[in-house]
C-alpha positions as CSV (number, residue, x, y, z in Angstrom):
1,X,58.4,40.7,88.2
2,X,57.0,43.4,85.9
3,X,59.5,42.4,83.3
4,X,58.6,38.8,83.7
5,X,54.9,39.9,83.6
6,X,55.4,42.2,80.6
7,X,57.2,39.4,78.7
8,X,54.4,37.0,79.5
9,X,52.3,39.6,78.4
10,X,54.0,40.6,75.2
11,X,54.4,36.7,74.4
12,X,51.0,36.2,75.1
13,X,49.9,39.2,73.0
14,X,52.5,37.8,70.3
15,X,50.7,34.3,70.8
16,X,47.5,36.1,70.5
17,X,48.4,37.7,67.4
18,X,49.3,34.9,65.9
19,X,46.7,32.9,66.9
20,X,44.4,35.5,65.7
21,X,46.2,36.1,62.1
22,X,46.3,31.9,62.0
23,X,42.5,31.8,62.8
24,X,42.4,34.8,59.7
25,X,44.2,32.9,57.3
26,X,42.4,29.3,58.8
27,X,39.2,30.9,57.8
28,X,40.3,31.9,54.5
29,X,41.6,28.8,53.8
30,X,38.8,27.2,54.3
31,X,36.9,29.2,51.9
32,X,39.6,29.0,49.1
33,X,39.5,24.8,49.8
34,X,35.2,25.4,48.7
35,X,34.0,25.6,44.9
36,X,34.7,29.1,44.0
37,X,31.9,29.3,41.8
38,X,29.5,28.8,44.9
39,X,31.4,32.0,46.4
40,X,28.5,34.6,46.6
41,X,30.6,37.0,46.0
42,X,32.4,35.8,42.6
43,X,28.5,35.6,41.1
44,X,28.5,39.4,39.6
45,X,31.4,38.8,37.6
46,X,30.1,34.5,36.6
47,X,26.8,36.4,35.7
48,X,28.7,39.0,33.2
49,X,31.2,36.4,32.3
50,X,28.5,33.8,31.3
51,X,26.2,36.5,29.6
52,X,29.1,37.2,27.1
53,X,29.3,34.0,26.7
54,X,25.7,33.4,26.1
55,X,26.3,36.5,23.3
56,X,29.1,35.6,21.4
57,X,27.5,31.9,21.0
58,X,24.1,33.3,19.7
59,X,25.9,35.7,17.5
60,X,28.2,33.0,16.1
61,X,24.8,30.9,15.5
62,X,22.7,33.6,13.8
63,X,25.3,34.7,11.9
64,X,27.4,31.7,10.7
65,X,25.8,28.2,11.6
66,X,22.4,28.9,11.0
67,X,22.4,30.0,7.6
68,X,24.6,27.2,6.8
69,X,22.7,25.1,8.3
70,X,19.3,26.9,6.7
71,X,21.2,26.4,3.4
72,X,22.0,23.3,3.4
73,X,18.2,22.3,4.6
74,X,16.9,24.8,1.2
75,X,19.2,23.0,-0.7
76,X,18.2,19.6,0.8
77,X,14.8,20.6,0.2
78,X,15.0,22.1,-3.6
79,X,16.7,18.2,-4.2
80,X,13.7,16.6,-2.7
81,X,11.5,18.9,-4.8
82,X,13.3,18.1,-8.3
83,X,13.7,14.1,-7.2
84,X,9.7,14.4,-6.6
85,X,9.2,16.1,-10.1
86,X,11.9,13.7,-11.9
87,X,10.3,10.9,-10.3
88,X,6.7,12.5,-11.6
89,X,8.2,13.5,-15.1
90,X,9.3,9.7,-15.4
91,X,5.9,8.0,-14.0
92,X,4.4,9.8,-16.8
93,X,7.1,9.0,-19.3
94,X,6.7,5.2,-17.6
95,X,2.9,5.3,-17.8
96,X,3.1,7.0,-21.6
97,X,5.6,3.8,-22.9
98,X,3.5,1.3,-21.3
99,X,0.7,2.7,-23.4
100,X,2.9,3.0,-26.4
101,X,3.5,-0.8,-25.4
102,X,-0.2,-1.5,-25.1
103,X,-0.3,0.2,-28.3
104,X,1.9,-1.6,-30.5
105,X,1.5,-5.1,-28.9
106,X,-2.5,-4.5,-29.8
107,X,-1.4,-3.3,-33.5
108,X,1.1,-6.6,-33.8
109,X,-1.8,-8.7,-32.2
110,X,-3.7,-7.2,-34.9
111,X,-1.8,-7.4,-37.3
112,X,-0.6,-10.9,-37.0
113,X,-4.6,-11.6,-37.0
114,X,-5.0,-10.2,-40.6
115,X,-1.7,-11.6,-42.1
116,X,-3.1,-15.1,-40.3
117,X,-6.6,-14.8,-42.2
118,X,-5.0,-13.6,-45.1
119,X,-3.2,-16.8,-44.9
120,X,-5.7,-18.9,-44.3
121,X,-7.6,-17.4,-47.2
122,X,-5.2,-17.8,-49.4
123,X,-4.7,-21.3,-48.0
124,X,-8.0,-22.1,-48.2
125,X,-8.4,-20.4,-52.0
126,X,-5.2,-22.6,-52.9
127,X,-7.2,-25.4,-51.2
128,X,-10.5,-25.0,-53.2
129,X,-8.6,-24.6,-56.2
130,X,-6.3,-28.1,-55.8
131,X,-9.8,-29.6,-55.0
132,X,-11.8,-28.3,-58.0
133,X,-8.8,-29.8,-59.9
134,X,-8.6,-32.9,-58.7
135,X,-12.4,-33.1,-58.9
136,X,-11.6,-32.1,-62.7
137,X,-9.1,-34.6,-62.9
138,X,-11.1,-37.1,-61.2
139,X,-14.1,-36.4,-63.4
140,X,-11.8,-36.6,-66.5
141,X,-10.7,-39.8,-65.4
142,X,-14.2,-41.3,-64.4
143,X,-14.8,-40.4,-68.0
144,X,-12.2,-41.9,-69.7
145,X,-12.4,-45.0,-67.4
146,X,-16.6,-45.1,-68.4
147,X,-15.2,-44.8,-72.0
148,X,-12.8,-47.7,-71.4
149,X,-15.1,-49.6,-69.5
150,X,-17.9,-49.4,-71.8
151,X,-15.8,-50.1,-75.0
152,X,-14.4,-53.2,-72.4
153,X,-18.1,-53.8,-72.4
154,X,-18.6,-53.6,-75.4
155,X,-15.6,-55.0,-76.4
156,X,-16.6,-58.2,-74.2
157,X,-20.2,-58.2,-75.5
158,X,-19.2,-58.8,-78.9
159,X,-16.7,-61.8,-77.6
160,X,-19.5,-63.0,-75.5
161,X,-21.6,-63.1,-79.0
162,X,-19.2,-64.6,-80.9
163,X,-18.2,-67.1,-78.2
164,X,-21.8,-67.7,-77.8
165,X,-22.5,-67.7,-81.3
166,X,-19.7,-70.5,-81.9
167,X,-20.5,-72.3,-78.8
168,X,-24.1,-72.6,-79.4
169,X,-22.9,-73.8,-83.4
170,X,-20.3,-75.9,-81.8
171,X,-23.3,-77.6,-79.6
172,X,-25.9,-78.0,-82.4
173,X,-23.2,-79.8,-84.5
174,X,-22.3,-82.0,-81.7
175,X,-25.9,-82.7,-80.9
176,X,-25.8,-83.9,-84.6
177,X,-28.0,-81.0,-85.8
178,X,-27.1,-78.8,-88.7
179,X,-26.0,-75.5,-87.9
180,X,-27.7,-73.1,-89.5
181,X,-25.7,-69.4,-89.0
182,X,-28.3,-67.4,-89.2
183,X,-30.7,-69.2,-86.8
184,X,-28.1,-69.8,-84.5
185,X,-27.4,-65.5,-84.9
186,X,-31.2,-64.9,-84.3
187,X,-31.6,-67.3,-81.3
188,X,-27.8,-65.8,-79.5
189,X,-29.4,-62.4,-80.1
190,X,-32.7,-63.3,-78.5
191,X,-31.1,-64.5,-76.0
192,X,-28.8,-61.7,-75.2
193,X,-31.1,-58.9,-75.3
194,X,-33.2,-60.8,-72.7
């Protein structure tokens, strides 16, 4: 009975052993199935690990993207300087030929004013001078046609004398009368003058 009691013993202190080293490696099971990064006692090394980390990235930043990235915002800015000043430079150069424009649009304006009255001057010089010449003309014309007309006239007096002269004979003799020339001159003369 001590045998069976030993080997219910030793099989219960095998069990228990078991059990025991299950229960051990249960518990640490359980842990290894958690986050490990939650394990309090992993955080030491996390801390150091992240603080490296944390390091190296601020070192590659000062020394490598910053300055780039400072660079490229000088650069960036020196371009928005110079467009600013081109952009002033040709304002000025703008406001400089629309003065120029100003300029020589007032001088043609001008200009085109002068040559116009010189024109018309002449024009009208041209004008005055045609008119005084036709006046001339006109007045030499006049003249000649006062000349004509009065030697017409005079011309048709004289008929108008003679034609009187022989009608007034003409009459006399037909009224039986005599015709004396010289009364009948006297009396057409009389008559003529008024």
């Amino acid at each position: 009975m001590a045998n069976t009691t030993e080997a219910a013993h030793g099989a219960a202190g095998s069990h228990g052993a078991d059990a025991a080293h299950g229960a051990a490696a249960g518990g640490h099971g359980a842990e290894a199935a958690g986050m490990p990064q939650l394990e309090f006692g992993t955080f030491p090394n996390q801390i150091f690990w992240l603080i490296v980390a944390l390091v190296a990235i601020y070192f590659i930043l000062s020394k490598v993207a910053l300055p780039r990235i400072a660079g490229i915002l000088a650069d960036r800015q020196d371009a928005i300087t110079n467009d600013i000043a081109a952009a002033e430079e040709l304002k000025l150069k703008a406001h400089e030929a629309e003065a120029a424009y100003d300029k020589a649009l007032a001088d043609a304006r001008s200009e085109a004013m002068r040559i116009a009255n010189e024109t018309r001057a002449a024009m009208q010089a041209e004008l005055d001078e045609a008119i005084a010449k036709a006046d001339a003309d006109i007045g030499e014309r006049a003249a000649e046609s006062e000349k004509a007309i009065s030697e017409i006239r005079a011309s048709a007096m004289e008929s108008v004398e003679a034609v009187a002269k022989d009608t007034t004979g003409a009459l006399v003799a037909a009224l039986g009368g005599t015709a004396d020339e010289g009364r009948i001159n006297a009396a057409v003369d009389a008559r003529l003058k008024g």
